[in-house]
C-alpha positions in Angstrom: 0.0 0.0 0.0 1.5 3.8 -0.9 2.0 6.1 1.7 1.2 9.5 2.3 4.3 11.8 2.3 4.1 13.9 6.0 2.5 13.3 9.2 -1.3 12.5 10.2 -1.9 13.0 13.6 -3.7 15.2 16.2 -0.8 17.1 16.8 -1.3 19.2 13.2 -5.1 19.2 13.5 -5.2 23.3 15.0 -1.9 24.0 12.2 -4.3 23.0 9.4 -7.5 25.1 10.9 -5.1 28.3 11.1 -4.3 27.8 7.5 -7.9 27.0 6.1 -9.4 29.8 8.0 -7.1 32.2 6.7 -7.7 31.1 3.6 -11.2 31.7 3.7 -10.3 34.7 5.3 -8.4 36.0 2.0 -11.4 34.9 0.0 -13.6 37.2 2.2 -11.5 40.0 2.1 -11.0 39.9 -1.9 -14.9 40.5 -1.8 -15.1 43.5 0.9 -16.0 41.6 3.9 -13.4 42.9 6.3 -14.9 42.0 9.6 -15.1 38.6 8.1 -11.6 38.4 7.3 -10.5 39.9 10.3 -12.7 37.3 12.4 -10.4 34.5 10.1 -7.1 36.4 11.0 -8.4 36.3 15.1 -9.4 32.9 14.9 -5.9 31.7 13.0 -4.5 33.1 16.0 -6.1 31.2 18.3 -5.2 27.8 16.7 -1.7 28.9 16.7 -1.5 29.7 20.3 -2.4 26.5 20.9 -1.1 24.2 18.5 2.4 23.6 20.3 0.9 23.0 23.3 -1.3 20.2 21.6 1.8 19.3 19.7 3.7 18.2 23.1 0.6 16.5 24.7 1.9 13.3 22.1 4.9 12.0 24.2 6.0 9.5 22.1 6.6 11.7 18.4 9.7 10.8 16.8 13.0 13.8 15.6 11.1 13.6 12.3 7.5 14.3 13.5 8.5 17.4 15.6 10.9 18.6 12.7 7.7 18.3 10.7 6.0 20.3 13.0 8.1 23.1 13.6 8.5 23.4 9.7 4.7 22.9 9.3 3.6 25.8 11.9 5.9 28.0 10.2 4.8 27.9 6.2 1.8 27.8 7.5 2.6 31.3 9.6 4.0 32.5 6.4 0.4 32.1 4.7 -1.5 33.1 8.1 0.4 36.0 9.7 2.6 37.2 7.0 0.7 37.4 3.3 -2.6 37.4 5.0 -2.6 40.4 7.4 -0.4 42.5 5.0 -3.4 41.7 1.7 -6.0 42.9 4.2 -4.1 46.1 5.1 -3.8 46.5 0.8 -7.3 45.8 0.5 -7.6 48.3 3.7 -5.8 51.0 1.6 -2.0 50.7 2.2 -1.6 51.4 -1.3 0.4 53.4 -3.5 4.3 53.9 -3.7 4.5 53.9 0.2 2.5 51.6 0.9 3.7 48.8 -1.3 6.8 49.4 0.5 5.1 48.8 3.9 3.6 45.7 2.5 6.7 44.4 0.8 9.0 45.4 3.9 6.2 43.5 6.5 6.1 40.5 4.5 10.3 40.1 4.1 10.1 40.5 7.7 7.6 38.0 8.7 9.5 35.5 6.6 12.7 36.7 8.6 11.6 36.0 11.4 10.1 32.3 10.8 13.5 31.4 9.2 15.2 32.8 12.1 12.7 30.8 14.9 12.9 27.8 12.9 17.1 28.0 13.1 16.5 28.2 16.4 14.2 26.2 17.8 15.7 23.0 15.4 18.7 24.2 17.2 16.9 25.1 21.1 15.2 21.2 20.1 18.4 18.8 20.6 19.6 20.3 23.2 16.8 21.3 25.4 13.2 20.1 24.3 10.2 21.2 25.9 8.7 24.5 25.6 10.7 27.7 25.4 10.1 30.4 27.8 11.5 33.5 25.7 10.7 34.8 22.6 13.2 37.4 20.1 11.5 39.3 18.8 8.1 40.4 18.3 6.4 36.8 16.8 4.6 37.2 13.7 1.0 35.9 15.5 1.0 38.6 17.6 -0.2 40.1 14.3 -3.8 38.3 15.1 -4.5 40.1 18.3 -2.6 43.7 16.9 -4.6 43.9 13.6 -7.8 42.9 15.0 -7.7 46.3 17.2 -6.4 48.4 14.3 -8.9 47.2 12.4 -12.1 48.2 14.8 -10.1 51.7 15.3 -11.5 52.3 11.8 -14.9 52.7 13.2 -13.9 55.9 15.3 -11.3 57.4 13.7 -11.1 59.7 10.8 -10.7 57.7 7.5 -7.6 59.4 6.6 -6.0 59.4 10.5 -7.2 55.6 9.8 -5.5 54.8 6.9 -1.9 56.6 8.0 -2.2 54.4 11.8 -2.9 51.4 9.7 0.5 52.0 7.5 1.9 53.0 10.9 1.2 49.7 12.6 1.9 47.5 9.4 5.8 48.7 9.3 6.1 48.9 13.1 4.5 45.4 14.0 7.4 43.8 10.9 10.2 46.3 12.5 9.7 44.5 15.7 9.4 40.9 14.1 13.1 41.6 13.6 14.3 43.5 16.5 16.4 41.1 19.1 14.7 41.9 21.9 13.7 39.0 24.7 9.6 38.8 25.2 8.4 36.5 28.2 5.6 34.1 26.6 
């Protein structure tokens, strides 16, 4: 019998959710419904901040499976917390010269930053195990609980004031994905 290439367990189960509801959350944004997409972005989130915990619940997972894991979480973060946040802020109005800039810039960081967690957790991994207690760096989910906020801000704010605080908080939230700074979990 062929096998499946990757690993089936529950241990990707909230990995997978993040992704699909993001991309739902892209389709919804493509068609105007913000508070839609911004619901997907929240609820990506929310699978994230859990999935590492479900993750080491299985005792028993092999170098490979939590290799695969790590790896896993983090394409998937690309998708989730790097091209999705930064197409709704487009869609939002980060446009123009400036503005693909900000998007461009956000996105290069968000990628920095998984590369650079990924070096070091595979690294943090054999030595170690367990759960690290420190993050560098702002992490690129914290985008699902920042955008959320900005987003509602629209609501109450002057369209224009609106528009420069969301290009404001797009460029600072990737700054920080790459400033080496410690952050207690």
């Amino acid at each position: 019998m062929k096998r499946f290439i990757g690993f089936y367990d529950y241990t990707v189960i909230l990995t997978y959710l993040s992704l699909i509801s993001s991309v739902l959350g892209m389709t919804q944004a493509i068609h105007g419904d913000y508070k839609a997409a911004i619901f997907c972005l929240a609820f990506s989130g929310i699978c994230d901040a859990f999935d590492g915990r479900v993750a080491r619940s299985k005792k028993n997972r092999t170098d490979d499976e939590k290799a695969f894991g790590i790896q896993l979480d983090s394409l998937c973060d690309v998708i989730c917390f790097g091209v999705f946040p930064a197409m709704i802020c487009y869609l939002l109005g980060v446009r123009g010269t400036l503005g693909l800039i900000i998007v461009f810039f956000y996105c290069v960081c968000a990628v920095i930053r998984l590369a650079f967690f990924n070096v070091l957790e595979a690294k943090r991994q054999q030595t170690e195990g367990g759960c690290n207690k420190t993050y560098r760096g702002l992490p690129v989910t914290s985008i699902a609980f920042i955008l959320p906020l900005t987003f509602w801000l629209q609501f109450i704010l002057p369209e224009m004031v609106f528009l420069v605080l969301l290009h404001v908080v797009l460029a600072l939230v990737g700054f920080l994905f790459v400033l080496d700074f410690p952050l207690r979990k």
